[in-house]
Every structure is written in C-alpha cells, then in structure tokens.
C-alpha positions as CSV (number, residue, x, y, z in Angstrom):
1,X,9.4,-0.1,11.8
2,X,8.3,-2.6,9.1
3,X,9.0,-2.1,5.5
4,X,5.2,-2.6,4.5
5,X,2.0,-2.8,6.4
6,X,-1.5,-4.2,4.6
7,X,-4.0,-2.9,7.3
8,X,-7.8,-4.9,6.7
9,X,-7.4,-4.4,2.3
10,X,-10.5,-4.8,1.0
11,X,-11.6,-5.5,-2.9
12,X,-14.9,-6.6,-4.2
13,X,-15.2,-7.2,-8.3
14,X,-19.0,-7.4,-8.8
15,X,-20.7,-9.9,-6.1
16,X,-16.8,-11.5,-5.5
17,X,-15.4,-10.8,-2.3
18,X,-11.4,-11.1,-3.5
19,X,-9.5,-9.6,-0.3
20,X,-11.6,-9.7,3.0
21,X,-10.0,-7.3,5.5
22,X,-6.6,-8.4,4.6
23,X,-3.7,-7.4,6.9
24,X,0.0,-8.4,6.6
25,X,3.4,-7.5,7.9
26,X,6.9,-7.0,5.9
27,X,9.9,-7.1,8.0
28,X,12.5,-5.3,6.5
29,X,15.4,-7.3,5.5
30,X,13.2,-10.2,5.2
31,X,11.9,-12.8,3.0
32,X,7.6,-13.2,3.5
33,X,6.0,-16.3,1.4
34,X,1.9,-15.6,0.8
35,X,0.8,-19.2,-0.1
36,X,-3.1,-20.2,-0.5
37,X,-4.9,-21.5,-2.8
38,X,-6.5,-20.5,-6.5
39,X,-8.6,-17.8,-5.9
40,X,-7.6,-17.4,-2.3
41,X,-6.7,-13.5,-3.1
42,X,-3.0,-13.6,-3.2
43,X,-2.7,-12.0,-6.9
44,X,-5.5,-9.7,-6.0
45,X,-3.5,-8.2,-3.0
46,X,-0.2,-7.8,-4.7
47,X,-1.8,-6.4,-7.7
48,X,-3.4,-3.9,-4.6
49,X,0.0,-3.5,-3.7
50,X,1.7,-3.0,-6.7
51,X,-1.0,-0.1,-8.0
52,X,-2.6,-2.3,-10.8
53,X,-5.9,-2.8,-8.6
54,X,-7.4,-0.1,-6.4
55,X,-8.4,-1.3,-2.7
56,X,-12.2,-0.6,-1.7
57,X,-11.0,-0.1,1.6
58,X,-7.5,-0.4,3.9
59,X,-4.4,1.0,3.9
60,X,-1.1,0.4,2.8
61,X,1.9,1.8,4.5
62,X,5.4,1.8,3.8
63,X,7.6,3.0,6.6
64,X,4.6,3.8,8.7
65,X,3.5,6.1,6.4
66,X,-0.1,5.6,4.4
67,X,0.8,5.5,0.5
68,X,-2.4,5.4,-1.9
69,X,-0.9,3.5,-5.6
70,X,-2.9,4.1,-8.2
71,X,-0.8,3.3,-11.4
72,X,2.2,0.7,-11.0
73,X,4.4,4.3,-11.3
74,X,3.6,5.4,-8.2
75,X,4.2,1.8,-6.0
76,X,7.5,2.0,-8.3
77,X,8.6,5.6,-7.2
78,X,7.9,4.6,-4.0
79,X,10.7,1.7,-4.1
80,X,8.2,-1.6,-4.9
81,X,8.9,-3.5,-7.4
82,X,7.3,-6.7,-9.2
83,X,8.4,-9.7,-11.7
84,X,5.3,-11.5,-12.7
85,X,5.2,-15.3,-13.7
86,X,4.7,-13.8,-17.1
87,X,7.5,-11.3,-18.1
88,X,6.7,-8.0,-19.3
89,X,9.6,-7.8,-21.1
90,X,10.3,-6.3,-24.6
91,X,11.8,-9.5,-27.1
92,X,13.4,-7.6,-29.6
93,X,15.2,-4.8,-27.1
94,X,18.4,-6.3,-25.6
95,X,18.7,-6.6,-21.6
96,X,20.4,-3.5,-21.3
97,X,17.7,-1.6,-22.9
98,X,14.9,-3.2,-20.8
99,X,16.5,-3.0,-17.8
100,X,16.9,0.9,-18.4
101,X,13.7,1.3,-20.5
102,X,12.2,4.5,-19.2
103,X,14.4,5.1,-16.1
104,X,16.9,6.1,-18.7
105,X,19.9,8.7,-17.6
106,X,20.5,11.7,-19.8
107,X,23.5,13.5,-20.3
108,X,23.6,16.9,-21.9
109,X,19.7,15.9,-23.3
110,X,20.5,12.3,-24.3
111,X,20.4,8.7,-23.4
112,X,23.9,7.7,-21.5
113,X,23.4,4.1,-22.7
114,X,27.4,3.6,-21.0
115,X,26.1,5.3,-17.8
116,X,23.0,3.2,-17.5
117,X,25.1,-0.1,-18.2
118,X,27.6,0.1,-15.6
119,X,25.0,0.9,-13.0
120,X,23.2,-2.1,-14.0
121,X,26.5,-4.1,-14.5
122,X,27.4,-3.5,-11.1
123,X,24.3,-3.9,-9.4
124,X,24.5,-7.4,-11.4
125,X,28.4,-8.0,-10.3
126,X,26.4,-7.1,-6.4
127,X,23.8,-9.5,-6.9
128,X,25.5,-12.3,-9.1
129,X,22.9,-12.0,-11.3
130,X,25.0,-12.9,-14.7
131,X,22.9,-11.1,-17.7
132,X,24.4,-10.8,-21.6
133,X,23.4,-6.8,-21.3
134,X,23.9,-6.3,-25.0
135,X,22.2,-9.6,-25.5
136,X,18.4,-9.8,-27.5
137,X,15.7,-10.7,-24.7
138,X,13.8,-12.6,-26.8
139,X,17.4,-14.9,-27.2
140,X,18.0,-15.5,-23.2
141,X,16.8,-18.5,-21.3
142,X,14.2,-17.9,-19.3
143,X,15.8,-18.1,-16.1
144,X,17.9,-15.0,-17.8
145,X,15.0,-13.3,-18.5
146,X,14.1,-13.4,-15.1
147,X,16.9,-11.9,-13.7
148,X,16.9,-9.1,-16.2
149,X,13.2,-8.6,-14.4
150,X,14.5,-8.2,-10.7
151,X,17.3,-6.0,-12.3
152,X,14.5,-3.6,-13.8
153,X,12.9,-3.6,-10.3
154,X,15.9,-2.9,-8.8
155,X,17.5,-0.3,-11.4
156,X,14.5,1.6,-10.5
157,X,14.9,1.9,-6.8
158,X,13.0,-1.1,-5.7
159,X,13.6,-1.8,-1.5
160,X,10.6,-4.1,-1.7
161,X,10.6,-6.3,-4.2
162,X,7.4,-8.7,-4.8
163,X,8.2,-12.3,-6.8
164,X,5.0,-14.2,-8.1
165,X,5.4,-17.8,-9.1
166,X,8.9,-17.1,-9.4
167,X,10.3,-20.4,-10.0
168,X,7.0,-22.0,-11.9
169,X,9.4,-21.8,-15.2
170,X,12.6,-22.7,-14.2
171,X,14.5,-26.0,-13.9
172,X,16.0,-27.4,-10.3
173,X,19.2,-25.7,-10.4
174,X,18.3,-22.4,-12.1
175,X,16.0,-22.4,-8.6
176,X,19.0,-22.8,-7.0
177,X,20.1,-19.3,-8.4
178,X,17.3,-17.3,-8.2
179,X,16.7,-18.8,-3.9
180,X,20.8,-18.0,-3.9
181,X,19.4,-14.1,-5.1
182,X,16.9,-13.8,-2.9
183,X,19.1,-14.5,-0.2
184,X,21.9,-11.5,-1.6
185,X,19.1,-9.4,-1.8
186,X,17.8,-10.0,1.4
187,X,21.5,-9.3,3.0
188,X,21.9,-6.0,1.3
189,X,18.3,-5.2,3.3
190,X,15.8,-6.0,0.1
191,X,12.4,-6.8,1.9
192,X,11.2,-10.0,-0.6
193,X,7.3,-11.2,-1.0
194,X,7.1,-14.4,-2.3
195,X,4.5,-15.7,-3.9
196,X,4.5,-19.5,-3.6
197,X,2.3,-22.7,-3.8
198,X,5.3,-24.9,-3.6
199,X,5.6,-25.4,0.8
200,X,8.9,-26.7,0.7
201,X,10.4,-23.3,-1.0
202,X,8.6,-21.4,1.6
203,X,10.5,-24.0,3.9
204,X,13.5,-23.9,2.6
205,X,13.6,-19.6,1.4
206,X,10.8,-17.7,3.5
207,X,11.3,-16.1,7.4
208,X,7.6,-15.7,8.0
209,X,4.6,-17.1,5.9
210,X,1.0,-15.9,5.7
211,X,-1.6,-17.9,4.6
212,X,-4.8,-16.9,2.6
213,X,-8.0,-18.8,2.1
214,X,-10.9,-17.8,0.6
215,X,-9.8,-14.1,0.3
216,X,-8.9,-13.7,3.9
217,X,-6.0,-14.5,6.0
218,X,-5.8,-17.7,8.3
219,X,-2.8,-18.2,9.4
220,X,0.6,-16.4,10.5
221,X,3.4,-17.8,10.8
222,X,7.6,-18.4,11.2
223,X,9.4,-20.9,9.2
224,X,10.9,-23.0,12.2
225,X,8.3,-23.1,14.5
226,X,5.6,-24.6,12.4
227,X,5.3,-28.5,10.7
228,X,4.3,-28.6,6.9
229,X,1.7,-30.4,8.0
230,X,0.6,-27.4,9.9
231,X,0.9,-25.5,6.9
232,X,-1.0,-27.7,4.3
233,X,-4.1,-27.6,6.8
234,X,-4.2,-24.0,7.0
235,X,-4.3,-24.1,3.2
236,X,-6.3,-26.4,2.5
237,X,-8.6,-25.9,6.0
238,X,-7.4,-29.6,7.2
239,X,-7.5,-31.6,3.8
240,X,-4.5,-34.2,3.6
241,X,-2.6,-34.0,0.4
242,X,-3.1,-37.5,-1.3
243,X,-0.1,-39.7,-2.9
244,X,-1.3,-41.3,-5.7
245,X,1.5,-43.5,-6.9
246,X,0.5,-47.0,-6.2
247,X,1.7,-50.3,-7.6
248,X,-0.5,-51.0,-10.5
249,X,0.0,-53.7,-12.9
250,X,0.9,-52.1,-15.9
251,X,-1.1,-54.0,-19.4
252,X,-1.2,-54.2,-23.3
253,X,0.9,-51.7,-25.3
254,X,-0.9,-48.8,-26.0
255,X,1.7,-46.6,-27.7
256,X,4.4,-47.1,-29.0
257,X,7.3,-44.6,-30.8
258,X,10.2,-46.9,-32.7
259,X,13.3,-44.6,-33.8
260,X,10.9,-41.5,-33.8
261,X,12.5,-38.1,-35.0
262,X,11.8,-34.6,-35.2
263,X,13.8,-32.0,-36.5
264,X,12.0,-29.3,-38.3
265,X,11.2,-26.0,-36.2
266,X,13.1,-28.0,-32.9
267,X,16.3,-26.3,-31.6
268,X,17.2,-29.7,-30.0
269,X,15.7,-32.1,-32.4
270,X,14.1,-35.2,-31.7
271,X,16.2,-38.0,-32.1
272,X,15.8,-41.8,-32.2
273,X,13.1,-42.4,-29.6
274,X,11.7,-45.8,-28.7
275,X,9.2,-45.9,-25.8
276,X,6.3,-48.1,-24.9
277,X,3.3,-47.0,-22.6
278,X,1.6,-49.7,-21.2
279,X,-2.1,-49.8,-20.1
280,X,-2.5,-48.8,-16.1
281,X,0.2,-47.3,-16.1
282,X,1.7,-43.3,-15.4
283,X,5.1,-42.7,-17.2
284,X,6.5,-39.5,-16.0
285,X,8.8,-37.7,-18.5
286,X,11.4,-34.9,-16.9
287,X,14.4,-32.9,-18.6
288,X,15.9,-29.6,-19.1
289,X,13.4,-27.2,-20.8
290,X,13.8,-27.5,-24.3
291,X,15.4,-31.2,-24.5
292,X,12.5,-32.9,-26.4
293,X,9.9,-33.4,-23.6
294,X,7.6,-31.3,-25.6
295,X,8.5,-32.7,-29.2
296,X,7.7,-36.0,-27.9
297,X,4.7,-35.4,-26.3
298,X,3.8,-33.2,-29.2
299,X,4.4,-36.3,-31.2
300,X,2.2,-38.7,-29.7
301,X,-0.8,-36.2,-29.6
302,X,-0.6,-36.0,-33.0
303,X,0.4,-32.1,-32.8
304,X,3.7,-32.7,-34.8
305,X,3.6,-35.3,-37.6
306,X,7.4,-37.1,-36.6
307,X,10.1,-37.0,-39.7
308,X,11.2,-40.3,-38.7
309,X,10.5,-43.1,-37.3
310,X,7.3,-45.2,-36.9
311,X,4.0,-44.6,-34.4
312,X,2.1,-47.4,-33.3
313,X,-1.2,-47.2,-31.1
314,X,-2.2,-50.4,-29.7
315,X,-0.2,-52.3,-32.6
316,X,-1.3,-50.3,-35.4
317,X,1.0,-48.2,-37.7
318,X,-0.4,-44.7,-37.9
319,X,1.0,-43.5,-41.4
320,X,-0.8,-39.8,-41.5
321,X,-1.1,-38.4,-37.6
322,X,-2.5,-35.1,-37.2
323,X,-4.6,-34.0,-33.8
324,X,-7.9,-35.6,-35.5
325,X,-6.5,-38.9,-36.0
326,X,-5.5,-38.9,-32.7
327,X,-9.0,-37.5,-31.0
328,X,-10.5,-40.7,-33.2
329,X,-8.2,-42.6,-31.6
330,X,-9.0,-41.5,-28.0
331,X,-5.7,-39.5,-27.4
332,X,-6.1,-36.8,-24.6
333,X,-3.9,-33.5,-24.7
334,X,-3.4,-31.3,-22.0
335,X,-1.3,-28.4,-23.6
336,X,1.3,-26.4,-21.2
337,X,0.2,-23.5,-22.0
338,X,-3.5,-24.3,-20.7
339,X,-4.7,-20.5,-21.3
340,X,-3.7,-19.8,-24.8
341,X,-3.8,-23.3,-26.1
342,X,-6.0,-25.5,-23.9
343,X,-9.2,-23.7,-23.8
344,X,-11.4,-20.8,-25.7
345,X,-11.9,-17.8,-23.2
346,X,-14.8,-16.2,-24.6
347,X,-16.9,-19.3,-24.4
348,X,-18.5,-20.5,-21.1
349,X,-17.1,-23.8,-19.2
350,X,-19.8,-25.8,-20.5
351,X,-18.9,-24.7,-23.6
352,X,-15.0,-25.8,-23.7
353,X,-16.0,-29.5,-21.9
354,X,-17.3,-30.2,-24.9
355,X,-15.0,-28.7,-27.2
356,X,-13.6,-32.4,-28.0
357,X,-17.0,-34.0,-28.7
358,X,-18.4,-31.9,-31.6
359,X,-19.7,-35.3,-33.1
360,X,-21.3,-36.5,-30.2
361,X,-25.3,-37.0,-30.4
362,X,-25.2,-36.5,-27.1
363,X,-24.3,-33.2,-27.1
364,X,-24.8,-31.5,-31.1
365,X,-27.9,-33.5,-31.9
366,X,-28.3,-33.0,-35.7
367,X,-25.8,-30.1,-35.5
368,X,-28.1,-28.6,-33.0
369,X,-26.7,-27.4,-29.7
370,X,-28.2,-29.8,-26.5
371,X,-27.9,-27.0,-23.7
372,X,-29.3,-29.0,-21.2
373,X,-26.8,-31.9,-21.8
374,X,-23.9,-29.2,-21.9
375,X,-25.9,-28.1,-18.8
376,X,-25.2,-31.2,-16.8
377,X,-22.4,-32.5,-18.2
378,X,-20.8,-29.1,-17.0
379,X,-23.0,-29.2,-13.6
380,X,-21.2,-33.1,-12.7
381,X,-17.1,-32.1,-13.8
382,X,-17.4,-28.8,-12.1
383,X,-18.0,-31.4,-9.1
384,X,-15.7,-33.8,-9.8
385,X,-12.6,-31.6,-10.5
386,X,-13.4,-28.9,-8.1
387,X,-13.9,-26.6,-10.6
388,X,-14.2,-22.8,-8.5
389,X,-16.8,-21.0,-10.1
390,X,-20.0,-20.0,-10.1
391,X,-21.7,-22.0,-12.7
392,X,-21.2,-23.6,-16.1
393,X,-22.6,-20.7,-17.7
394,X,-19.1,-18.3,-16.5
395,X,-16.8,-17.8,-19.3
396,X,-13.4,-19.9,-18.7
397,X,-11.7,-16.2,-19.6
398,X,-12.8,-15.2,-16.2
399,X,-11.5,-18.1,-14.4
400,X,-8.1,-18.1,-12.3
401,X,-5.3,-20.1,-13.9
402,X,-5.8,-23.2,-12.2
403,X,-8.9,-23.3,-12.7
404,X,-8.4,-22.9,-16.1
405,X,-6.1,-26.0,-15.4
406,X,-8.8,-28.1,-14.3
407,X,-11.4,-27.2,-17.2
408,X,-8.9,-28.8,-20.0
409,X,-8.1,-31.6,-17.4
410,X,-12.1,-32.1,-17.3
411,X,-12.9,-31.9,-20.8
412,X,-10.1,-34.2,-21.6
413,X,-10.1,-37.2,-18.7
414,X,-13.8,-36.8,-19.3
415,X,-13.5,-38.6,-23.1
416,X,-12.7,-42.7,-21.5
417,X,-9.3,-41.6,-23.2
418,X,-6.9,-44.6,-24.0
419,X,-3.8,-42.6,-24.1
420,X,-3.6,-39.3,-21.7
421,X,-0.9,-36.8,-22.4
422,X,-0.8,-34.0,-19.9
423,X,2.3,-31.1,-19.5
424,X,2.8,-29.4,-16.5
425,X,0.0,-30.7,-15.0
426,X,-0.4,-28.9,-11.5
427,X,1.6,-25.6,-12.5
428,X,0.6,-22.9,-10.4
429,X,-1.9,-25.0,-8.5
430,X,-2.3,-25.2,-5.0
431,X,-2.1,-28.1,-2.6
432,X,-5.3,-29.5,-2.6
433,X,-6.0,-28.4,-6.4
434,X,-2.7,-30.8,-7.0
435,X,-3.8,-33.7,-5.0
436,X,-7.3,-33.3,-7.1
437,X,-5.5,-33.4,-10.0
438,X,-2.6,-36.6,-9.4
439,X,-6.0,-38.8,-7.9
440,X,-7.8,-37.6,-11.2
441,X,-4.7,-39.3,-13.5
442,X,-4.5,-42.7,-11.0
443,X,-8.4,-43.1,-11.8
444,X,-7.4,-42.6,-15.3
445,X,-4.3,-44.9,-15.6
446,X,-6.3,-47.3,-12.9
447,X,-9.3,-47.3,-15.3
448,X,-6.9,-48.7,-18.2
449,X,-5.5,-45.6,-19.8
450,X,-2.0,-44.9,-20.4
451,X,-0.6,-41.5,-18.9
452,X,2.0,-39.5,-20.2
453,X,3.0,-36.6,-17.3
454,X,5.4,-33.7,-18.4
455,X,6.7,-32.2,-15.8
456,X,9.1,-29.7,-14.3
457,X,8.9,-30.4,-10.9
458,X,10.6,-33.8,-10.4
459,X,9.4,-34.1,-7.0
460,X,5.9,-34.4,-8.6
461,X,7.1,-37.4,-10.9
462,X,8.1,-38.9,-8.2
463,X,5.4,-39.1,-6.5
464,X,2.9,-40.0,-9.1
465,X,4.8,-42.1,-11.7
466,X,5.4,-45.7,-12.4
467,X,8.2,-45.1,-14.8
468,X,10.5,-42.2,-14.9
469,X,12.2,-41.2,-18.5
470,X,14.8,-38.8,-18.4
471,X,15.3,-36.9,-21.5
472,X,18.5,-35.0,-22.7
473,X,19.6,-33.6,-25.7
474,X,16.5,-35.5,-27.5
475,X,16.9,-38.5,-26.5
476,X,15.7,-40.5,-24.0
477,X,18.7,-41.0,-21.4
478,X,17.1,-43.3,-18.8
479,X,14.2,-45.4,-18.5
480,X,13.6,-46.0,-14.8
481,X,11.1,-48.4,-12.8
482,X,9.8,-46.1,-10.2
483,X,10.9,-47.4,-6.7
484,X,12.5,-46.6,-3.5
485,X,15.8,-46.6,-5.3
486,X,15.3,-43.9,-7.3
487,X,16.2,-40.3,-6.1
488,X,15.2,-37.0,-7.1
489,X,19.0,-36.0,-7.2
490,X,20.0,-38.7,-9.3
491,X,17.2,-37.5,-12.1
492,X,18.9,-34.1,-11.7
493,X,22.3,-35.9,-12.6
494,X,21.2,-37.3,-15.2
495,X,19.2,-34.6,-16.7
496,X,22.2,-32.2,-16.8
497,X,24.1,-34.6,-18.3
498,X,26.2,-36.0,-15.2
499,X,28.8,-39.0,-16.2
500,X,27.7,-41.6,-13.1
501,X,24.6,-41.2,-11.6
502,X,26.6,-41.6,-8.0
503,X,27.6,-38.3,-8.9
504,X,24.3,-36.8,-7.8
C-alpha cells in the first residue's frame, strides 16, 4: 500500500487551470522529487496536499483511505508535514519553543517544557539534526532554522513529510546535511516529497521523480533508469539547456573598488577589497552566506555608501554614491530578495519595467504617463524574457516567483546598462527559465557591459563566468580565470577556508 495517492487533483483559480487531473504515487519509505517548471503546478498541489488549497476535484488518499484537508491541521493530524522555502518560524521564541509551539504536553494542567525537550532532543540525537533548543530562532543559521522546521513536522507526528526548495538557501555542505537527513528519515520509514528544480539533487537524493508541465503531469519516472537529458526534455518539452560561458575578450575598466570597506550594520565587515570588472566580461562572485558577497555587491550598486576605500566607474572617483548616482551612471541591480525588494506588487508588469526610467520622455512625457509606450515596451520584454503571464496589464503581485525573477531581470538588462549586478540570479527557477536568464547576461556582457553574478550555486558560476572570486571572511580570497582547471570542489575549499586548495 502507498503512503499517499493524488488521484486526477483538480484546481482552477479564476480562468487558470493550476492542477489538470493530477495523479501521483508516494512509496512509503521513499524519497519522490516533483520538478517542473514556474507555474507548472507543483506549489499548487502540495499546497492541495497540505490543506492550504482546496481541490475542485480528485482525491487524496493516505493508506488507501480518501482524506479531505481543509486547514493545514487536519493534513497535520493526519501525519503530513511541510517546511516551506520560507520558514514559518517565530524569531524571538527559541527552537525549543517552536518546535513544541502548540503540540505542547501538559502535566497536571501545565506546559512540561522538560518533557517536550527530551522528546525533541532525542528525535534530534535519531535524526542528527544538531539544534541549540534553548537557542533564539531569530540567532540560528539558516540551515539551523531548517532543521528546527523538519523537527516541528516531525514532533507532530509527521510520516510524510513534504520539502519545498529545500536547499534554495543553503550553502554546498549544509546540502550535504539536510540530503544526509533525508536519507535518516527515509531509513526510519519517513515517505519524503521533494520539491526540486535542481536535476542533479533529484539525481543524486530522489527514488522516483514526477514531472509537471503546464499543470499536468508528463512524465514518471525512477532515478537509474532514466538520462538527465531525458529529464530536462520532459521539463522543458524538448528544449536544450544553453551554456553560455564563452571566451569573450574582456575590455576597458568599468569598475573598480581600491581598498573598499564596510563595517557598519555588517556582521562580517567588508574589508580591503580591490577588484576590477572589465567590459565583456561576467565575474562570478561565490562564498559562505554572510562573507561580504552582499556588502560588495551592495557597494557597487550604490546601496551602501563604503566607509573606506575608493570607487571608480570607468576611471572616475565617485566621492557621494547612493542608488541614484549609480542609476545615472547606468548601474543595474537585481536584489536577492526579488519580491520584497526588486519589484512593487500592487502595480502591473508594465508598470515595474519602467520603474527605473521615471525621467524618460519616452515613457513620462511632461510627467504624464505614455500607456501605450508602457504598453509595448511591456508587450516586447514579456517576449524576450519569457515572462508567463497574461498581459502587461497583470499585477507582478500575482506572478509566481520566477517570474517575478524575470520582471526585475527585464526592467533592469532592458536600461543598455554599463555595469549589471545581479544576486541569485536563477533561484528557484526552472531549467529553461535559467538557460533564459544566463543567454540574457552573455548578450549583456557580449553587448559591452560588465556583469557582476552572486550566487549560491557554484555550479551555476561555473558555467557562466569568466572570472571566479571567492570571498571569505570579507575579503576577497581568490581571483580565478575561469578555465578547465578550475573545479567546483576547489571553490568549496577555498570558501570554507581550506589551507591548500589540493585539499578539496
């Protein structure tokens, strides 16, 4: 008997067809990647799952027996359990008290805090998932914080446990841990969905793998007896992914940092940088989260004005640096957080493409508002980026994630930018969405821009970059050409700080 059935799961929001007769099997015991595309319907379904969303239609059973969720309690008291890419956790409460946060045990009429914590304590000791119980959330890393998640799930009773973008925040070897606790969890009979655009952690973690496209399913199938190849053209319905790093001639100096520092409001400050970005060229920057990737790209955006140092673009000192010197200057930002800081939700797409041109004639004519401009200017990026929607008139809050992703990337590559800073470029993106996106930086860089990419996933860097830095500690530890000598494992060395990179 499977752990969980999905028999032909239907959901409609308005004139969107989300889940199109959806079915899916859970082997108990097992570990089940979903991967598709945005807006293939893989959230929608475990949301159906997981008693957020109500199916129009289809059933879901859990030990051949129908169950109908209709709040997250019930899919809970019936043994699922979810982490979301975004923790629901409470910061100020430590890891004890969300683990146990109403699944509390009483004794006599009150809270057994000492009960709850060796329960939790050894289902951690079980598990190896190593959490400071009496710790603040808001003060763990967030590869900690997403243990204390799967502890909540399984505190409560969990013997399904679904993971969504589980690894889209952590660093190589903290995915290391997490595929290591999949694995204990899987040998102690936890069924595991994993929710995945990454193919080689479906590869390397996953026993079966459906595929969604376009709201339905396309393609079952077992890790072993299918190719990636196989794989990225059920995603992408035969599309080849497209490696963009190429041996372009790198030119004049755009940018230039010289002994640039940052030390106010930074945990790790900024220290000493120097760093030239050539013309045609794509300069990848990797390191541990939180070792002054985002201070320097912060820097050179003109989001943080640098306490030391000196800032040069195309040879010129730039003495006051804010975000609208640098938009004067042509300097393109693509913020991590895309959602919150790349884009406003309540306007439409047309809207936010313009958001960095509120001079332009073009498009505010005498402080007027030129819809028809805004019209087609929308009409020809919606094209070019393979923006999913249904017009330029949709509001971007309505938009999936990456899609969200590719708006700012629009708006931004859009501008004939000199120097293009862009973090986490293709997080949370599919295959072909991230092939979109790496050709859209090589026209950039190609077209005589400078690229700054930001990224967590070094495999990424590696294919798109000229030049690799490796920060640690805020500095800038290694300044690499790009070629066949360089590994991924020797980045890894060097980001955690190994003494030779032969080590790696």
């Amino acid at each position: 008997m499977p752990a969980l059935e999905l028999i032909e799961v239907d959901k409609w929001f308005g004139p969107v067809h989300a889940n199109r007769s959806v079915s899916l099997v859970l082997r108990r015991g097992s570990v089940h990647a979903v991967l598709g595309e945005n807006g293939a319907g893989k959230s929608t379904l475990m949301n159906i799952l997981f008693g957020v969303e109500q199916p129009d239609s289809g059933s879901i059973l859990l030990g051949g027996q129908r169950r109908v969720f209709r709040t997250p309690k019930d899919a809970i008291n019936a043994g699922v359990g979810m982490v979301f890419q975004h923790f629901g956790l409470v910061p100020e409460l430590s890891a004890l008290d969300n683990i146990a946060l109403g699944a509390e045990t009483t004794r006599r009429g009150r809270v057994d805090r000492s009960r709850a914590a060796d329960r939790i304590g050894e289902l951690a000791a079980e598990l190896r998932l190593e959490v400071f119980l009496s710790r603040r959330v808001a003060d763990l890393t967030v590869a900690q914080q997403q243990r204390v998640e799967i502890l909540k799930a399984l505190y409560r009773g969990a013997r399904i446990l679904i993971l969504d973008e589980p690894t889209a925040l952590l660093a190589p070897p903290e995915r290391e841990g997490l595929f290591a606790a999949v694995r204990r969890l899987q040998a102690i009979g936890v069924s595991v969905l994993f929710i995945t655009h990454k193919l080689e952690e479906a590869e390397q973690l996953a026993d079966d793998v459906t595929v969604m496209r376009h709201g339905a399913v396309v393609a079952r199938r077992k890790i072993g007896r299918v190719t990636r190849a196989t794989l990225i053209a059920d995603m992408v319905g035969g599309r080849p992914a497209q490696h963009t790093h190429s041996e372009r001639v790198p030119g004049d100096v755009v940018a230039e940092l010289r002994g640039v520092g940052i030390s106010r409001g930074a945990d790790v400050p900024l220290t000493g940088v120097d760093l030239q970005i050539r013309a045609g060229e794509i300069v990848g920057v990797v390191g541990i989260d939180g070792h002054g990737q985002q201070l320097l790209c912060e820097a050179l955006a003109g989001m943080r004005q640098p306490d030391d140092g000196t800032l040069l673009l195309r040879g010129n000192e730039q003495r006051t640096w804010n975000r609208a010197a640098a938009l004067r200057a042509r300097v393109a930002y693509v913020p991590e957080d895309r959602l919150t800081a790349g884009v406003a939700r309540h306007l439409s797409i047309a809207e936010n493409l313009v958001l960095n041109r509120v001079g332009d004639a073009r498009f505010f004519p005498r402080g007027l508002t030129a819809r028809k401009a805004m019209k087609a200017n929308a009409d020809a990026l919606i094209d070019r980026f393979d923006i999913r929607c249904r017009d330029g008139s949709q509001h971007v809050g309505s938009l999936s994630g990456g899609n969200v992703q590719k708006v700012v990337l629009a708006r931004e590559l859009s501008r004939d930018p000199r120097l293009v800073i862009v973090r986490e470029p293709t997080r949370g993106l599919d295959v072909a969405a991230i092939a979109n996106v790496h050709a859209q930086l090589a026209v950039s860089a190609s077209g005589g821009a400078a690229v700054l990419v930001q990224s967590s996933d070094l495999d990424e860097i590696r294919t798109i970059a000229d030049r690799i830095l490796v920060m640690r500690d805020g500095r800038v530890v290694a300044d690499l050409v790009n070629d066949a000598s360089v590994r991924t494992a020797q980045l890894g060395a060097l980001m955690l700080g190994a003494a030779r990179t032969e080590e790696a």
